[in-house]
C-alpha positions as CSV (number, residue, x, y, z in Angstrom):
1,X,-5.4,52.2,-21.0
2,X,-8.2,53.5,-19.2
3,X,-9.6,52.0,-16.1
4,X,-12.9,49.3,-17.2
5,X,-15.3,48.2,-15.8
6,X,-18.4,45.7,-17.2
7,X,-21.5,47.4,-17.4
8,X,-23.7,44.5,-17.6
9,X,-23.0,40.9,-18.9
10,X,-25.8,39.5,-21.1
11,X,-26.7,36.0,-22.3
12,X,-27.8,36.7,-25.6
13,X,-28.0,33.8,-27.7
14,X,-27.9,35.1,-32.2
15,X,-27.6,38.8,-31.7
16,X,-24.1,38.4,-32.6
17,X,-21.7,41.8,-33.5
18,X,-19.1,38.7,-35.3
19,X,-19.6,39.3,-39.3
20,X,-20.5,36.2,-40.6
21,X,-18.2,36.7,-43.4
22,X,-15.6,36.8,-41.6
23,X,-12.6,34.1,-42.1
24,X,-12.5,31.2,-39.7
25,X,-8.5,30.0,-38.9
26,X,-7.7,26.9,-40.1
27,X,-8.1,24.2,-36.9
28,X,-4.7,22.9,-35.9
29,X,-3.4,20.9,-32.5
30,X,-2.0,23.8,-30.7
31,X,-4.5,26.1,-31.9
32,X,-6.1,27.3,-28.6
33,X,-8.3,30.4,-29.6
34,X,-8.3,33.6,-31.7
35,X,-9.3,37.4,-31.6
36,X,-11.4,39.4,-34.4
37,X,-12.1,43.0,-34.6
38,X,-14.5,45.1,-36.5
39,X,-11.6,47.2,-37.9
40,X,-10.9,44.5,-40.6
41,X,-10.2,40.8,-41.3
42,X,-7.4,40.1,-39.9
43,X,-7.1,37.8,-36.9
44,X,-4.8,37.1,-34.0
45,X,-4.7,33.4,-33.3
46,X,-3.1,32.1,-29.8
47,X,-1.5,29.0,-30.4
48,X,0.2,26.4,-27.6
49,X,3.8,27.2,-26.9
50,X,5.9,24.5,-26.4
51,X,9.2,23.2,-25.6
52,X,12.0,21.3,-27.2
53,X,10.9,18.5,-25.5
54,X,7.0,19.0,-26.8
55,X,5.8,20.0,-23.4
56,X,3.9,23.0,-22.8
57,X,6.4,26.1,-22.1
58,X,4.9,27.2,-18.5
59,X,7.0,30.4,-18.5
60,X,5.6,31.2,-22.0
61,X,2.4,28.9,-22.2
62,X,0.9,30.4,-25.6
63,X,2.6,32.9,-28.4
64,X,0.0,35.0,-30.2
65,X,0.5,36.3,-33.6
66,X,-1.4,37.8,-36.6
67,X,-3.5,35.8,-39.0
68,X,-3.4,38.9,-42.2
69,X,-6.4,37.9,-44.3
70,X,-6.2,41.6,-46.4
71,X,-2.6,40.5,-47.7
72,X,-3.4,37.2,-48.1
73,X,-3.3,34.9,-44.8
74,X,0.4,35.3,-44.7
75,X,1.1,35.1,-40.3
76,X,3.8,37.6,-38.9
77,X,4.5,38.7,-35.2
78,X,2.7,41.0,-33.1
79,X,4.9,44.2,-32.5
80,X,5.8,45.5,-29.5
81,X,2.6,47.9,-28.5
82,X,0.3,44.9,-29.5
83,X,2.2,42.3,-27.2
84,X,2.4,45.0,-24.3
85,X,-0.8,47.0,-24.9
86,X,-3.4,44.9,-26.1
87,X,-3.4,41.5,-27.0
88,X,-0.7,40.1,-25.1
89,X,-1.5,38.0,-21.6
90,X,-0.1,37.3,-18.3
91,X,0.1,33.6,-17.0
92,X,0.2,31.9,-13.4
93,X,1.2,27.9,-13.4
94,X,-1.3,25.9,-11.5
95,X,-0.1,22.6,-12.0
96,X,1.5,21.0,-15.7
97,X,-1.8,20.6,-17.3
98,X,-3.6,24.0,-16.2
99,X,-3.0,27.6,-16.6
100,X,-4.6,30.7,-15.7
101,X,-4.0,33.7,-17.9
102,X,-5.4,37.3,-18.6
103,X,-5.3,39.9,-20.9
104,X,-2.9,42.8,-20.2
105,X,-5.6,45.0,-21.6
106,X,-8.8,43.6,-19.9
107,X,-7.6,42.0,-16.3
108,X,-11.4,41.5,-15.5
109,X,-11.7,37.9,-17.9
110,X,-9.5,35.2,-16.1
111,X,-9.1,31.9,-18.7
112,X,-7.6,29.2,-18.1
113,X,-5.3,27.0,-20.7
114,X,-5.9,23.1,-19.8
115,X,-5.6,19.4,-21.0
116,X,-8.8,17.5,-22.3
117,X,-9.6,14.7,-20.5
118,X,-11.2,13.1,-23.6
119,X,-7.9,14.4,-26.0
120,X,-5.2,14.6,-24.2
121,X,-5.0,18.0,-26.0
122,X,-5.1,21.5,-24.6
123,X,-8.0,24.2,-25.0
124,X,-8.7,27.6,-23.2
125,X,-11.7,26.8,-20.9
126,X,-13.7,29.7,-19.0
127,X,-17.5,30.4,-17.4
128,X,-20.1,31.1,-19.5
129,X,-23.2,32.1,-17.2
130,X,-21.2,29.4,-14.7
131,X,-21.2,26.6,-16.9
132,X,-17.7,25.6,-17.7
133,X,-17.1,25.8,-21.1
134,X,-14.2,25.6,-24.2
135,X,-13.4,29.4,-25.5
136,X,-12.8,29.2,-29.3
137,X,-12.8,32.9,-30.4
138,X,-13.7,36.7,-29.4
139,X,-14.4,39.3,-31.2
140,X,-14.1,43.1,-30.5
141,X,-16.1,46.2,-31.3
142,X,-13.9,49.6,-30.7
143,X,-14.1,52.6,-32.2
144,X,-11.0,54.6,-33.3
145,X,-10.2,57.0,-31.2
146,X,-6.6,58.2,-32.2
147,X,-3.5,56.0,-31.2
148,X,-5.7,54.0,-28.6
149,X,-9.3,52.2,-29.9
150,X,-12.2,53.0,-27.7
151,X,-13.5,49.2,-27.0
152,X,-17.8,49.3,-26.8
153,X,-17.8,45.6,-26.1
154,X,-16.3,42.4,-26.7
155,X,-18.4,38.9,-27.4
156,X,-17.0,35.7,-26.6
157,X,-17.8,32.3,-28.6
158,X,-17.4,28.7,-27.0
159,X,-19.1,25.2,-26.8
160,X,-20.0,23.9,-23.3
161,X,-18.0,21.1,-21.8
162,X,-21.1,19.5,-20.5
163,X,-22.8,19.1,-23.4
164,X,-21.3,20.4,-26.5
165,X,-23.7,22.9,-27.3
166,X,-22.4,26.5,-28.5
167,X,-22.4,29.0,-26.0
168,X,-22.1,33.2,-26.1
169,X,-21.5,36.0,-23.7
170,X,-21.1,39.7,-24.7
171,X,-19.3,41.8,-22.1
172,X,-20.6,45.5,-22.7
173,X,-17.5,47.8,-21.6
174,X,-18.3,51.5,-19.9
175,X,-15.8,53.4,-20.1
């Protein structure tokens, strides 16, 4: 994929790219996130990995799959290219309860995946305009461009941890 870069990062509250129609994933406990594109309906949801003993899996902290609304809701794997390529992350153990992970196809966004204080559940927490805050979906604009998309921007959708109020930042991507 080609070298990115952000262009500019703007606080933009409404203005939003997401369709409103679009399905929402149903809300379960290892639910951490999920991805939307403008190509169509269909959603990949990042869910909590963990291990036979119910711990989180450190080596493997999250497996993300495919949510396909157009035939149905029915969930199936990513393939290959999608795991490698696009939506698949890389992950550094900080301690049992927090995780730092990016995407392998935009290094620039550094998340973390970490225990609520208030829950005891986990959630995928970055800064929004340097507030910390809970992630709880993207969505991405490309255009098609043959095998690869071109990606124009993407727009990520959160609540603040301070105060519960939503929070938005779109990340405009030159190319």
């Amino acid at each position: 994929m080609k070298s990115e870069r952000i262009k500019k990062i703007e606080q933009l509250p409404g203005e939003a790219g997401l369709p409103r129609h679009y399905p929402v994933p149903d809300e379960t406990e290892d639910l951490l996130f999920y991805i939307q594109r403008n190509q169509n309906e269909n959603t990949v949801i990042y869910e909590l990995n963990r291990n036979s003993s119910g711990l989180v899996d450190l080596d493997l902290p999250m497996v993300a799959s495919w949510i396909q609304y157009s035939w149905g809701g029915k969930k199936k794997e990513l393939n290959y290219i999608q795991s490698k390529l696009a939506y698949g992350y890389s992950s550094k153990e900080i301690s049992n309860d927090l995780i730092q992970f990016n995407f392998v196809s935009y290094e620039n966004l550094v998340l973390y995946i970490s225990k609520s204080k208030e829950s005891d559940q986990f959630m995928v927490t970055c800064k929004f305009d340097g507030q910390l805050s809970r992630l709880k979906n993207i969505y991405v604009y490309a255009q098609e461009m043959g095998v690869f998309p071109d990606v124009k921007y993407i727009e990520l959708y959160g609540e603040s941890l301070d105060s519960s109020i939503p929070v938005y930042q779109k990340i405009v991507i030159e190319q």
